[in-house]
N, C-alpha and C positions, 0 to 999 in steps of 0.2 A: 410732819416735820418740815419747816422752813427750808428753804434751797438756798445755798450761799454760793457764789461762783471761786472763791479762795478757799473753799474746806476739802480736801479729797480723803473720803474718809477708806481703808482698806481693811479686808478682811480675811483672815486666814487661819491655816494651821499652823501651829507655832511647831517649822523643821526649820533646817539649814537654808533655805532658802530666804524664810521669813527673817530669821534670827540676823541675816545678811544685808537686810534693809531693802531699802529701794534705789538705788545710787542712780539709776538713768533716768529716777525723777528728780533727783536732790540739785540744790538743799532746798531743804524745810526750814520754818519759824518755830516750829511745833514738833515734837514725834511722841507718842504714847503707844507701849505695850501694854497692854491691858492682861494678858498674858506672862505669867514668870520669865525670865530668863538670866543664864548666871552669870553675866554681866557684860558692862556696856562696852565693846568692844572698837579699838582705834576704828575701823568701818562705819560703825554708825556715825560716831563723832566727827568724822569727816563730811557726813549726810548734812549735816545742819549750820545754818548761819551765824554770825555773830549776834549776839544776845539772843539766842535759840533756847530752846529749853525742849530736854528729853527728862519723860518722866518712864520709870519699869520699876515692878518688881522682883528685886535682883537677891539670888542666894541659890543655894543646894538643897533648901528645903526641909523639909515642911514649913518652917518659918521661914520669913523672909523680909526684907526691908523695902518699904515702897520708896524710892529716890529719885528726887528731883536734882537732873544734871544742868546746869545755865553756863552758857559758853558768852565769856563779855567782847570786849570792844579790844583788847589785850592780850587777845589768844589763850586767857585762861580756862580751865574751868572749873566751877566750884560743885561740892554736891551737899545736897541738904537732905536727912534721915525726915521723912515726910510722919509716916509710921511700921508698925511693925504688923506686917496680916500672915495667916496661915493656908498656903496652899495646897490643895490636892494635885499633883502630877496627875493629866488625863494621857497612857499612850496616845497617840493620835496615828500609829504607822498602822495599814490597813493587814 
């Protein structure tokens, strides 16, 4: 895999922790959960720049919506229903 000096890519357990972002790196261009979670919370959206894009998939499950969030040049944000996938909850508490 190619090394890029602008990509930090992170890996985790999706807890309270994760679901909180990363704010004493923020902001991002980019942010992807790759991971469920039930939704995008004032905190992340603070995480990211203007014309940023947060993509998760967001819901209470089993189904859920994958959604693309883009925050513009006007403090807006829009959300786009990408598609619809089905996920398995894994606990992850030890």
């Amino acid at each position: 895999m190619p090394s890029h000096s602008n990509i930090n890519a992170q890996r985790g357990v999706a807890h309270r922790r994760c679901l909180a972002g990363w704010p004493e790196k923020a902001p991002f261009d980019v942010v992807i959960y790759t991971g469920p979670v039930e939704e995008i919370t004032e905190s992340l959206r603070l995480q990211v720049l203007p014309v940023a894009e947060l993509f998760a998939s967001i819901g209470h499950g089993p189904v859920m919506q994958g959604e693309l969030h883009r925050f513009n040049h006007h403090n807006q944000w829009s959300v786009e229903i990408i598609f619809e996938n089905l996920f398995t909850i894994i606990n992850s508490s030890p």
